[in-house]
DOMI-686900 format. One record per residue: residue in three letters; x, y, z of N, C-alpha, C, O in turn. Coordinates in pm, whole numbers, plus 32768, in hexadecimal, padded with zeros to 4 digits. Layout:
N
AlaXYZXYZXYZXYZ...
END
This chain:
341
Unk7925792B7E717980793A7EE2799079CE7F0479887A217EA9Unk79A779F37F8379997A667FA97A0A7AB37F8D7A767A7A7FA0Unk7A107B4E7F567AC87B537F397AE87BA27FBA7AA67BE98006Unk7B787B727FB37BC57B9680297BEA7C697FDC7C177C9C7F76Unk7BAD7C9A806C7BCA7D2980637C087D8D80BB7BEA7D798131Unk7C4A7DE480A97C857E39810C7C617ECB810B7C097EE180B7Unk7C8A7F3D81507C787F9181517CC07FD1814C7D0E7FA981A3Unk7D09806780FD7D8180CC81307D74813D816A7D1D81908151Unk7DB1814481A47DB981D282087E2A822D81F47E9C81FE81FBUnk7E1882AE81DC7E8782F081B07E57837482007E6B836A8279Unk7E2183E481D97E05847682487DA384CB82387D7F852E8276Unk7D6F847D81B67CD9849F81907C5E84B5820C7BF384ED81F2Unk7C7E8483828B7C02847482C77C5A8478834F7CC584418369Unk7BF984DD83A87C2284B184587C7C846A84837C9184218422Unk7CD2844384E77CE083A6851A7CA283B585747CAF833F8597Unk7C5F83E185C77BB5839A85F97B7F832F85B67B6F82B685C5Unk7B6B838485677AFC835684E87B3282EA84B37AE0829084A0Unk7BAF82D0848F7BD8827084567BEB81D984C07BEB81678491Unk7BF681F1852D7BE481A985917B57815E85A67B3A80EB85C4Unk7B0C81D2858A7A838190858C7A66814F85497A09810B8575Unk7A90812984B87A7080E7845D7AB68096843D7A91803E83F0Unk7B31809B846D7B577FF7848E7B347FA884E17B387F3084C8Unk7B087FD785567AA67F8685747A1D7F4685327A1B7ECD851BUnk79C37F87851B79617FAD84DC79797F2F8452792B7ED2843FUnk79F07F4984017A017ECA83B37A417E5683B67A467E0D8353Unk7A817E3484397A907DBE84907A047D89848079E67D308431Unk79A37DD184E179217D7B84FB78D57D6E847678767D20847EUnk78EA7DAE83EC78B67D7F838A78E77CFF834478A37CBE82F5Unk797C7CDE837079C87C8B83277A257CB682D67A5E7C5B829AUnk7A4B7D2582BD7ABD7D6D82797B4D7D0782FD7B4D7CF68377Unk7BAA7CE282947C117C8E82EC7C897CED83077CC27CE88374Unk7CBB7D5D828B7D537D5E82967CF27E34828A7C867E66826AUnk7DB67E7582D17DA17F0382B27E197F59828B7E547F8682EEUnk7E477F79821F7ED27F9682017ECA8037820F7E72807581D2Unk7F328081826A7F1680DF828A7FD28131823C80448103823CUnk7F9881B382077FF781C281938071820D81EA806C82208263Unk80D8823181978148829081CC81A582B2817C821C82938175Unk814F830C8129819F832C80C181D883D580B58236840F8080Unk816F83F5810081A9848C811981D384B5819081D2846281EBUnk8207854D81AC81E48572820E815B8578827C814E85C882D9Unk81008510825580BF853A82A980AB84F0830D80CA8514837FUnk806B846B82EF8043840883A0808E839F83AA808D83498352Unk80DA83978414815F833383FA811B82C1841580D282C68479Unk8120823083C080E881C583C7811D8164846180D981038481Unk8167817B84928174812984F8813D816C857F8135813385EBUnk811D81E0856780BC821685E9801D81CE85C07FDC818F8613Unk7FF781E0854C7F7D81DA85287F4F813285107EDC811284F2Unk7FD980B985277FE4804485227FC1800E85997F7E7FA885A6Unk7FEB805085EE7FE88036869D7F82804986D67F5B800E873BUnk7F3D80B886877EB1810386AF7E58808B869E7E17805A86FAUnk7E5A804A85EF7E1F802085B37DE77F7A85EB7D7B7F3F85EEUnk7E7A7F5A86147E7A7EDF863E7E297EB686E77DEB7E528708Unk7E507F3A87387E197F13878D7D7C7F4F87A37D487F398811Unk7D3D7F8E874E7CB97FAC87177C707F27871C7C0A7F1B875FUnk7CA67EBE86D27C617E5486877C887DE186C37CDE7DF68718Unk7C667D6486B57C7B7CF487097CBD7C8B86917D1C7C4286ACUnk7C867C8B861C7CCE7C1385A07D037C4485167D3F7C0D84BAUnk7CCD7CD685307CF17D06849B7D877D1584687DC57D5784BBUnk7DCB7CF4840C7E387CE283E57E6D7D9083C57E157DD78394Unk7ED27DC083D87ED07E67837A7F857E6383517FE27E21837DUnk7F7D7EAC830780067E8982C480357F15829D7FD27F5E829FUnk80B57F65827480E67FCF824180F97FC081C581377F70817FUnk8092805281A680B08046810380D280AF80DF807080F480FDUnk814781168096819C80B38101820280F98157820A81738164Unk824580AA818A82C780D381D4835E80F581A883BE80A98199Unk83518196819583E881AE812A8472817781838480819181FBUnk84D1812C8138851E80DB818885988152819B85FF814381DCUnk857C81A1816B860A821C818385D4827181FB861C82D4820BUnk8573826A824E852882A682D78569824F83518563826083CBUnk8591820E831E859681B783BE8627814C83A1863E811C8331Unk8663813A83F386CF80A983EF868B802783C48611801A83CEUnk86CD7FD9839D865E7F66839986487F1283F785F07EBC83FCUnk86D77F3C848086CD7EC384F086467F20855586187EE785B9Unk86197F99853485BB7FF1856D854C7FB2853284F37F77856FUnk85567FC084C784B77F5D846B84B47F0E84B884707F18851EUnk84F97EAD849C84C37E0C84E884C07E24856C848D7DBE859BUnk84D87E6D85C384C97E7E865A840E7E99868183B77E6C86CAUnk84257F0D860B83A37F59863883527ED285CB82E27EDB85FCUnk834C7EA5859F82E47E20856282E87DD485C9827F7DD08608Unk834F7D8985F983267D1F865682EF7D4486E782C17CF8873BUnk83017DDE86ED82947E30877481F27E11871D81967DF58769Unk81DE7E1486C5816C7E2686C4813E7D7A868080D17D4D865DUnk819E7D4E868281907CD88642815D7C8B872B81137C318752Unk81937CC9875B817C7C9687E781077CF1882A80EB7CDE88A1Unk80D57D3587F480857DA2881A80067D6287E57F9C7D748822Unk800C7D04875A7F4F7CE5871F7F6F7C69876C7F177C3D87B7Unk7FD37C3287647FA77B9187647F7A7B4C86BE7F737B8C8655Unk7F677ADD86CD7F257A92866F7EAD7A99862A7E4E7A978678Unk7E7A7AA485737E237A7B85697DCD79F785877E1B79978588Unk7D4079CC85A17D10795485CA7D4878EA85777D50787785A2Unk7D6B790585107DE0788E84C47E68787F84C57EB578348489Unk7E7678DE851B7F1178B685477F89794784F97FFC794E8524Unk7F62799684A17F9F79D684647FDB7A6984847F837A8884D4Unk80237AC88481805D7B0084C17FE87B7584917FC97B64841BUnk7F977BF984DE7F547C6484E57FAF7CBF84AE7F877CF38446Unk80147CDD84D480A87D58847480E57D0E83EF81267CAB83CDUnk80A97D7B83BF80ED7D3D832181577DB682FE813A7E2D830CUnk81CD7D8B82D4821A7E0082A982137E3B823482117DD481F0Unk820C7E9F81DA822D7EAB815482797F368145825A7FA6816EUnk82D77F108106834F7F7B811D83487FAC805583057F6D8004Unk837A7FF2804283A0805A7FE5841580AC7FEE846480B4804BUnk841581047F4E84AA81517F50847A81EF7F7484D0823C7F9FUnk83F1821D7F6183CC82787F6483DE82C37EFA83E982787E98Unk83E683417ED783E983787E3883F984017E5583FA84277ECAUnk840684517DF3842F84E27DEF83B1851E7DD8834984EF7DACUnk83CE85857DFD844285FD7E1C848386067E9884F186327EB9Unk83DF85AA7F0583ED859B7F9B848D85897FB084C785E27FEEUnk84DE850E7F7B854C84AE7FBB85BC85467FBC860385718017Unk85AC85697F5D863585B67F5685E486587F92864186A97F90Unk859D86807FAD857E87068001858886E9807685AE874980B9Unk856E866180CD859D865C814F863886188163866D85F881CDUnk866B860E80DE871E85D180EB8747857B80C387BB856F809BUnk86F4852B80C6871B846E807B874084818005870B84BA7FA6Unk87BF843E801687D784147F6F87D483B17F3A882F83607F27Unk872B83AC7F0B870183137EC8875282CD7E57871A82BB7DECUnk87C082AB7E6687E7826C7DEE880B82037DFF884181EA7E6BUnk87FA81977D958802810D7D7F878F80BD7DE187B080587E1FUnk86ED80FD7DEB869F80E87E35867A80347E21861B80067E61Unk86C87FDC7DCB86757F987DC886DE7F057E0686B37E937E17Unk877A7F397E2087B87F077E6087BE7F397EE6880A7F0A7F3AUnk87617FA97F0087627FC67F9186F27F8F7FC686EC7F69803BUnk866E7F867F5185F77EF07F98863E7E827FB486297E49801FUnk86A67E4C7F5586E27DAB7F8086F37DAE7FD086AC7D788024Unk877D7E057FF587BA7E05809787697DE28115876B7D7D815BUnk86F47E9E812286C07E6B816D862C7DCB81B786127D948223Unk85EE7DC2810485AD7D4E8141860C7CE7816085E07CA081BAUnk866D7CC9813E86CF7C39814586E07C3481EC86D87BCF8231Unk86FE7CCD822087537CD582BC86DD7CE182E286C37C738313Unk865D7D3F82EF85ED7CFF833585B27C818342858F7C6583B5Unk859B7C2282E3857C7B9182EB85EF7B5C833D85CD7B0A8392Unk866C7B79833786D47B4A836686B57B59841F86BE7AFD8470Unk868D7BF3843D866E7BFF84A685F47BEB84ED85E87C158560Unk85827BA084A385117B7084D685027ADF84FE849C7AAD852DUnk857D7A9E84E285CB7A18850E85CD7A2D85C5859779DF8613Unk860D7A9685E6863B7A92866586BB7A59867686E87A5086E8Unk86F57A36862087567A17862B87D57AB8861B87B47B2985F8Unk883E7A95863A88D17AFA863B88BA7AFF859188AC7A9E8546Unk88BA7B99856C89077BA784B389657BF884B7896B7C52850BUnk89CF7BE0844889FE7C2C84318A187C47837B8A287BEA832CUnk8A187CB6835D89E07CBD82D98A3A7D4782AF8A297DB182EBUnk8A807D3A825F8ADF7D8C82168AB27DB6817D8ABD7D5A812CUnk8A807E3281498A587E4C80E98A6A7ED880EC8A9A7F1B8147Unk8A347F07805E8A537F76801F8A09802180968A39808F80B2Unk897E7FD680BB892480408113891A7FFE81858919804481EAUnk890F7F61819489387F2C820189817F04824F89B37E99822DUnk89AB7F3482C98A207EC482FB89E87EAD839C89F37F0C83E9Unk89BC7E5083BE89CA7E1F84538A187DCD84888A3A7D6C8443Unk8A4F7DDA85198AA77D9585118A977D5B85B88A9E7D908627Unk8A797CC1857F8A4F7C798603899B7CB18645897D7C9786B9Unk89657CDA861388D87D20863A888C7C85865888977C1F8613Unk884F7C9386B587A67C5D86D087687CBD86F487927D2B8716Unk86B47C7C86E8864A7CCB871986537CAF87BC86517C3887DAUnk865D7D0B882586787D1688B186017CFA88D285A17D4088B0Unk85F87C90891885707C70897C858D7C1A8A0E85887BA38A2BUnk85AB7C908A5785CF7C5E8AF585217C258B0B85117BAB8B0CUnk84D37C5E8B1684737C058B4684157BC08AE684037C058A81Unk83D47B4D8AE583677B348A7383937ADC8A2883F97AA68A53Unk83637AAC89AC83517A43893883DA7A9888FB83E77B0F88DFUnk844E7A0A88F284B47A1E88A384AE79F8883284FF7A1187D9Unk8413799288258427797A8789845379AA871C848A7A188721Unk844579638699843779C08616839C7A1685E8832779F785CDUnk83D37A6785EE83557ACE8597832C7AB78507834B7B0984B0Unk82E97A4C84EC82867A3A848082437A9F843181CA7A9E841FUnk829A7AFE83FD82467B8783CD826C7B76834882D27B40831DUnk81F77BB782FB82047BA2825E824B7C3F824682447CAC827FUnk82907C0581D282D67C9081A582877C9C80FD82647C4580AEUnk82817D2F80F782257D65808482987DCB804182EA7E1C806CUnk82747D9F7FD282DA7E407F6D82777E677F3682267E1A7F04Unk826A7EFB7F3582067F5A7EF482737F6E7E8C82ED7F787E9EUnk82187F737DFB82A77F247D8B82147F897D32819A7F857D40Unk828F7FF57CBB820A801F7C6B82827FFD7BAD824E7FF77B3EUnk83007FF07BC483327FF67B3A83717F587B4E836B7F117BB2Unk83B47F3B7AC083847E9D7AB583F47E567AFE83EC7DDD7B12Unk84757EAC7B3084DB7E3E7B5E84A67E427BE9848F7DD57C1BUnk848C7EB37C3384637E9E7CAB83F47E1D7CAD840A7DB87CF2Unk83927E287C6B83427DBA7C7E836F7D1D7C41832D7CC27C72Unk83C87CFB7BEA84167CB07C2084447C8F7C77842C7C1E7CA4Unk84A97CF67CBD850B7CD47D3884837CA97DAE84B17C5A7E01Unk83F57CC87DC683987CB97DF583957C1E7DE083B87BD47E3CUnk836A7BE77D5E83757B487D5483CB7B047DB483B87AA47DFFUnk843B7B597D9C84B57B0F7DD484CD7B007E3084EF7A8B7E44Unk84D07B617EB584DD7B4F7F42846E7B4C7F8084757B077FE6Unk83DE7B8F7F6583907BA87FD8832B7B497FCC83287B027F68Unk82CE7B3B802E82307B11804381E87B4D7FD281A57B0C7F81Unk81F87BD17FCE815E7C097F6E81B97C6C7F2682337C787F2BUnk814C7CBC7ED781917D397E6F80F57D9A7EAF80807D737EA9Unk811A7DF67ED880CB7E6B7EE280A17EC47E6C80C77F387E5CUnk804B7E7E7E1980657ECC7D8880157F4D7DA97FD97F677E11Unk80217FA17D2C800F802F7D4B7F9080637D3D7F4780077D19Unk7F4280E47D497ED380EE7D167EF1815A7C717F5081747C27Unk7E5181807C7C7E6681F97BCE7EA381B67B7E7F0881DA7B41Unk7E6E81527B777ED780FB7B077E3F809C7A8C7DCC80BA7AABUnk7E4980697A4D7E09803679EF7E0D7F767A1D7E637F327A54Unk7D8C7F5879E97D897ECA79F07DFD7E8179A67E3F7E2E79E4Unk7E177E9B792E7E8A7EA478DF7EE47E8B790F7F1D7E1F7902Unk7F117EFF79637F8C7F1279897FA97EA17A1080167E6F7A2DUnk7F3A7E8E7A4A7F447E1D7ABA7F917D737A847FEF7D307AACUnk7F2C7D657A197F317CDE79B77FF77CFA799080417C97798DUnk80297D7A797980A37D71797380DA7D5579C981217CF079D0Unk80C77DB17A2C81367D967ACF81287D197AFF81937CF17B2DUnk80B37CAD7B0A80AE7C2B7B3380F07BF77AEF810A7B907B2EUnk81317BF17A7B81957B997A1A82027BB47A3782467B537A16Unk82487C0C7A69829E7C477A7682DA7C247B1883517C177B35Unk825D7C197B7D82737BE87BE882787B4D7BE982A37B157C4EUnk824F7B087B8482577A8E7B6F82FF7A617B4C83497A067B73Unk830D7AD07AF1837C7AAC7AAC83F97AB27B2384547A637B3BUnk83D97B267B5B84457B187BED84557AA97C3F84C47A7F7C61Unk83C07A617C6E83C279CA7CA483D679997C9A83DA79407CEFUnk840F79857BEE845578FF7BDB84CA78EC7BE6850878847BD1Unk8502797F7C15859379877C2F85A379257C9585FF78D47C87Unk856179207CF1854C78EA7DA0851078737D9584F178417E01Unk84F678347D3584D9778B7CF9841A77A37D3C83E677457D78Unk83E178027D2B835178247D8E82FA782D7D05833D78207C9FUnk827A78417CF5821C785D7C8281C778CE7CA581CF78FE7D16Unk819078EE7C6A812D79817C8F80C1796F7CF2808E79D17D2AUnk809578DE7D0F803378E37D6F804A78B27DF58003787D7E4BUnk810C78EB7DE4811178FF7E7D814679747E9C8181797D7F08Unk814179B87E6781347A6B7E6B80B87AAE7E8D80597A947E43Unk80A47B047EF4802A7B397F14802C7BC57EA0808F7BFD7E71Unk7FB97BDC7E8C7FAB7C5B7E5B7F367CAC7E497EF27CC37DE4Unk7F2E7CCF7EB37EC57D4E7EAA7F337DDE7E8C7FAD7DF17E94Unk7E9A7E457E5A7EBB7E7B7E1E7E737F197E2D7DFF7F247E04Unk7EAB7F7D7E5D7E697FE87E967DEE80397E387E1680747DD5Unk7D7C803C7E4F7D1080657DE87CA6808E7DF57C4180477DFCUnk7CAB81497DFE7C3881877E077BA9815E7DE57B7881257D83Unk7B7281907E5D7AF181627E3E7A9281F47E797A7381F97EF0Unk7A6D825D7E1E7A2482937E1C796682AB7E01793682E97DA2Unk792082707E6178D0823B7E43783882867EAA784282917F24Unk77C482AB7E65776C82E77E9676E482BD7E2476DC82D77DACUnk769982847E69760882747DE975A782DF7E0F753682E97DE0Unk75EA83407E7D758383BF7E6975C9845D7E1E759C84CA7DFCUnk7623842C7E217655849B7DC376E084507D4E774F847C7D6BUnk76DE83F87CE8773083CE7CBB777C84327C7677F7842A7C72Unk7742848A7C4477AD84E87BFD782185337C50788E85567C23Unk77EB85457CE1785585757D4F78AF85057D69791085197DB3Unk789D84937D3778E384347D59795784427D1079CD84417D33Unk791A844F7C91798684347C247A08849E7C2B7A80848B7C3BUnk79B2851D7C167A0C859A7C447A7685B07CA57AE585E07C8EUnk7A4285857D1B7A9785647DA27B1284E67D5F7B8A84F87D73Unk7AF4849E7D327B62842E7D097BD584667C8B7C47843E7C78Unk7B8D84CA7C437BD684FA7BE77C3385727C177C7185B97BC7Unk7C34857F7C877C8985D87CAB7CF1859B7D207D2485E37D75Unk7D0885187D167D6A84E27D6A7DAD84B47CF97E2784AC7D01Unk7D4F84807C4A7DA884897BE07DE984F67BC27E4384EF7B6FUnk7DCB85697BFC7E3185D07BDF7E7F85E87C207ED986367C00Unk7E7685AB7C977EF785F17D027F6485537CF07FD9855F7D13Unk7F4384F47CCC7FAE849A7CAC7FE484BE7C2D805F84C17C23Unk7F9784DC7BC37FD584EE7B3A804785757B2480AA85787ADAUnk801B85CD7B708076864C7BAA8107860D7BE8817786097BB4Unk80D785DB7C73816A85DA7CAF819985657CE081E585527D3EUnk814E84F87C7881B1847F7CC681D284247C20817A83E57BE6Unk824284307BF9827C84167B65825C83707B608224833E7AFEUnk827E83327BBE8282829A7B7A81D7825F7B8781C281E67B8BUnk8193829C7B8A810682847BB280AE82EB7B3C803682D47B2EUnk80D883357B0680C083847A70810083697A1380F283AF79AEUnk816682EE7A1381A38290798B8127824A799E80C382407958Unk814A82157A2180D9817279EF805F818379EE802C811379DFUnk7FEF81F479F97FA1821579F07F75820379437F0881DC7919Unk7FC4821E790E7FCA821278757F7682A878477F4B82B277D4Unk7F61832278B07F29838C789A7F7E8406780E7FF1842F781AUnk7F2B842577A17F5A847077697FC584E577637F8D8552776BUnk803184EC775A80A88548776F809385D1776B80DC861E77AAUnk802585FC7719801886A0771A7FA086AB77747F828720778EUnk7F48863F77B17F17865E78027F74865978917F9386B478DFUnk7F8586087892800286107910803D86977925804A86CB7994Unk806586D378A480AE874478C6805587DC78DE8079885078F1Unk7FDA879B78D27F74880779157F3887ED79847F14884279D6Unk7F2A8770798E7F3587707A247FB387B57A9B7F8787EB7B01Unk805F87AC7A82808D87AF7AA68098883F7AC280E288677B1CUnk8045889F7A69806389257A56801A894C7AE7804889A07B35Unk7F9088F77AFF7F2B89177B727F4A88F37C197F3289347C7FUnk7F8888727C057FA888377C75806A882A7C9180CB882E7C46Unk805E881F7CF0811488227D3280F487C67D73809887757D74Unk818687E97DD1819F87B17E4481EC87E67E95826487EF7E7AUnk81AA88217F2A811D87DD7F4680C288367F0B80E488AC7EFAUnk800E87F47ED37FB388257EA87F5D883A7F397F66880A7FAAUnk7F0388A27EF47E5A889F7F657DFC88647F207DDE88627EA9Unk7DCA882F7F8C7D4587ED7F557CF888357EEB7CC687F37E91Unk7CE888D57EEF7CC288FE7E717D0D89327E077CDC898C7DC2Unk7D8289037DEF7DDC88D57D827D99884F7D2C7D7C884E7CB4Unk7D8A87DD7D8E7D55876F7D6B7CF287947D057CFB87717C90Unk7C6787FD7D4D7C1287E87D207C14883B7CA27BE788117C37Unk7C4488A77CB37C6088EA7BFC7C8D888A7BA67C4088787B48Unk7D0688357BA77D3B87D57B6F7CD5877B7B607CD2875F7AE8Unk7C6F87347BA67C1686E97B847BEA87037B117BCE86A47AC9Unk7BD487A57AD57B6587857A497B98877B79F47B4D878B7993Unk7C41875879C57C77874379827C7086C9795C7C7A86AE78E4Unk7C5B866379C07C5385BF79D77BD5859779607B6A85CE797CUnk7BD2856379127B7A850178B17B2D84B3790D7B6D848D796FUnk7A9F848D79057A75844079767AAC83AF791E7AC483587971Unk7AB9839678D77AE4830D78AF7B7782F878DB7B9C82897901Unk7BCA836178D67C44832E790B7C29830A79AA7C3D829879D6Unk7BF7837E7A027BDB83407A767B7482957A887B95824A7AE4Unk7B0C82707A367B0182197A5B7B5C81957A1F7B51811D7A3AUnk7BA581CA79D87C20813579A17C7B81467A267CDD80FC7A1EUnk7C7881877A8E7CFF81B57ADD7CD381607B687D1A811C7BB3Unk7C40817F7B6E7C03817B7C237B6D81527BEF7B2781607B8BUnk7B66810E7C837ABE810F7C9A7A7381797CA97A8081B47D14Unk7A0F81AF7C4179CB82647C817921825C7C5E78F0822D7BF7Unk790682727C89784B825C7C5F781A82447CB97838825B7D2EUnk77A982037C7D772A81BB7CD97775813C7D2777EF812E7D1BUnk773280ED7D6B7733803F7D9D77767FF97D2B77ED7FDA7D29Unk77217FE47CCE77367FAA7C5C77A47FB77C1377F57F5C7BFFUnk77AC80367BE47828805B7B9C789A80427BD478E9800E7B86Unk78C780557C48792D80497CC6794E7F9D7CCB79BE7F6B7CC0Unk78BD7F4C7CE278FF7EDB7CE479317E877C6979857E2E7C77Unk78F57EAC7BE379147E657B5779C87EE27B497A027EC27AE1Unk79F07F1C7B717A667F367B777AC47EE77BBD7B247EA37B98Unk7A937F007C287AF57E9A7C897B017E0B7C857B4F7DCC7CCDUnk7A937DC07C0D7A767D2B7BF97AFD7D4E7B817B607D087B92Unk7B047D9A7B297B627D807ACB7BF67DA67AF07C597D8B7AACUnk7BF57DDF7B547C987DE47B907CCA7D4C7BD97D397D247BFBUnk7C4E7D137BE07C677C677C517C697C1A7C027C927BAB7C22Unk7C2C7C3C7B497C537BF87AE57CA67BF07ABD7CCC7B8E7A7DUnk7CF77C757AD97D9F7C857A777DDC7C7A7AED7E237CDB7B09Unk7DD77C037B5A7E347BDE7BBD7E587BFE7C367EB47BDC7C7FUnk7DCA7C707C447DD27C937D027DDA7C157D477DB87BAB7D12Unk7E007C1F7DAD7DDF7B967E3E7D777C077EA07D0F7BF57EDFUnk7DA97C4C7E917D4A7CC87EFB7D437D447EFE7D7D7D927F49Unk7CD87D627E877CD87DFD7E8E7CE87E667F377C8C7E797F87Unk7D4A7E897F3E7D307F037FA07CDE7F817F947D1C7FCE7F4BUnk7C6D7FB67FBD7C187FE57F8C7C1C808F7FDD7BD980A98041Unk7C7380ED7F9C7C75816E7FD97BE581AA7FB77BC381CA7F45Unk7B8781B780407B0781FB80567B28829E80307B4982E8808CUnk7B1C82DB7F947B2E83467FA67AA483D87FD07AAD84537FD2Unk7A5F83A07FE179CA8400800679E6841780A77A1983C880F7Unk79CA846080B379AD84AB815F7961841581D37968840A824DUnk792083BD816F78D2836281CC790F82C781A578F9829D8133Unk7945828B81E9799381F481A478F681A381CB79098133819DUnk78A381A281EE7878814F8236781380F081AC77E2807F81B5Unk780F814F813477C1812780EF783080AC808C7807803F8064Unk788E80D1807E790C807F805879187FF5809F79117F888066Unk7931800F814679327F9C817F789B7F49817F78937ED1819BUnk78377F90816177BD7F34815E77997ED580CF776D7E6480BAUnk77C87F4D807877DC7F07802078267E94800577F67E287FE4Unk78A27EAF801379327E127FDE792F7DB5805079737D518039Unk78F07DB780D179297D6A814C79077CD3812A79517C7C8158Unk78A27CB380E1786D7C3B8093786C7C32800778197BEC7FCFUnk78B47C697FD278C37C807F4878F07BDF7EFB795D7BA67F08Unk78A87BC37ECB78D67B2F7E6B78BB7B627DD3784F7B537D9BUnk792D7BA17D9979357BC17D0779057B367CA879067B3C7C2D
END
């Protein structure tokens, strides 16, 4: 059977370019495209809008969307614009997928947010967005939330309900619980270990049963480099080992679960900040073990790339998301677009 695959987009590459190749893997059969927003840099709902009306069936989703950026009656506004903007997949399913997050430091608190109790501020807001993709009047009294009397405003057009899946990008274990518990899918993380996947799916299981649901009605793909070249594999590897360094540097809950060595960590951290340059990355790269990078990501040849990504769909992917990290995606999308592990 063919596996279901996606693609991520984050700022690595053009948006020309990235345009082009969503197209480009539409017509190969690539279905879904999760486009990131985690930094300052390309805000996912410009690059959603772009994305969507680029393509004619492809599904694309935020991976993810920090819920302390925006209101949540603003979320669901700007989803059901674009939820009216694709239209339908040919099976009936909604093209905007949401996936919201708490976002992480140092970012939250250098632009002001004060992230605290992030994981009662996911409840709030997925509860009042689903609430507001009803179309119906909410009103919702809580700790970060309060609306009062809100609907989604639509003087002209389809008053329906907006059928949109909600996603939690979930990397420590209660969040991915609370994931079981309210949403469609869990956005699991990347730089992480097969291991560590086989954990978080239990854990998201264990949340589902809060909600009387089982694990195989939880979506879960799962964000996962794929550095890949069979004419130069060693540039492959290298290039991938230096996005292990710029996560292991400055993003903490993604260098726990990495399960990466502590005094290496702290030499990495000596090289890279935040924010790093790309040739921060790459000094920090030769610090990287090529074995830790390939327990982390897909990096090599064809081969090597896909017997990685077969054992992340073993320890419980539904759909690897596949970040093209080389200058050229095209060999990525030629590769996985028919991929039957």
């Amino acid at each position: 059977m063919q596996q279901r695959i996606a693609l991520y987009f984050q700022d690595k590459h053009p948006v020309a370019y990235e345009l082009e190749m969503a197209r480009y893997a539409e017509e190969r059969g690539i279905t879904e495209i999760w486009q990131a927003d985690t930094r300052l840099a390309r805000d996912c709902v410009v690059m959603m809008g772009a994305l969507l009306a680029e393509t004619r069936t492809t599904r694309v989703g935020s991976g993810v969307l920090p819920i302390w950026t925006r209101n949540p009656a603003v979320i669901a506004a700007s989803w059901s614009t674009m939820w009216e903007l694709a239209g339908p997949t040919p099976d009936g399913r909604s093209r905007a997928m949401l996936g919201l997050g708490a976002w992480w430091e140092p970012i939250a608190s250098r632009v002001g947010e004060d992230r605290r109790r992030p994981l009662k501020a996911l409840r709030e807001n997925i509860e009042a967005i689903r609430s507001l993709f009803t179309m119906e009047e909410v009103s919702y009294e809580g700790e970060f939330v309060n609306l009062d009397r809100v609907r989604l405003d639509v003087a002209y057009g389809d008053r329906g309900p907006r059928d949109i899946p909600i996603y939690l990008g979930a990397t420590g274990p209660k969040a991915l619980e609370l994931a079981g518990e309210l949403c469609d899918g869990v956005v699991l993380n990347y730089v992480v270990t097969p291991d560590y996947i086989r954990q978080a799916v239990g854990r998201v299981a264990e949340g589902a049963s809060r909600s009387g649901r089982n694990i195989d009605e939880i979506d879960r793909p799962e964000l996962l480099v794929c550095s890949l070249s069979d004419e130069d594999p060693d540039e492959a590897v290298r290039t991938g080992k230096s996005l292990v360094a710029y996560y292991l540097g400055t993003e903490p809950h993604i260098m726990e679960a990495s399960g990466a060595d502590p005094d290496l960590v702290a030499r990495v951290q000596e090289v890279v900040g935040w924010p790093a340059t790309e040739a921060d990355y790459r000094r920090a790269a030769d610090l990287i073990p090529d074995d830790l990078a390939r327990s982390l990501m897909a990096v090599g040849t064809t081969t090597e790339c896909m017997d990685t990504v077969a054992e992340f769909v073993d320890a419980g992917v539904t759909c690897p998301i596949l970040y093209p990290l080389m200058d050229d995606m095209v060999p990525v999308i030629d590769a996985f677009a028919t991929w039957a592990p």
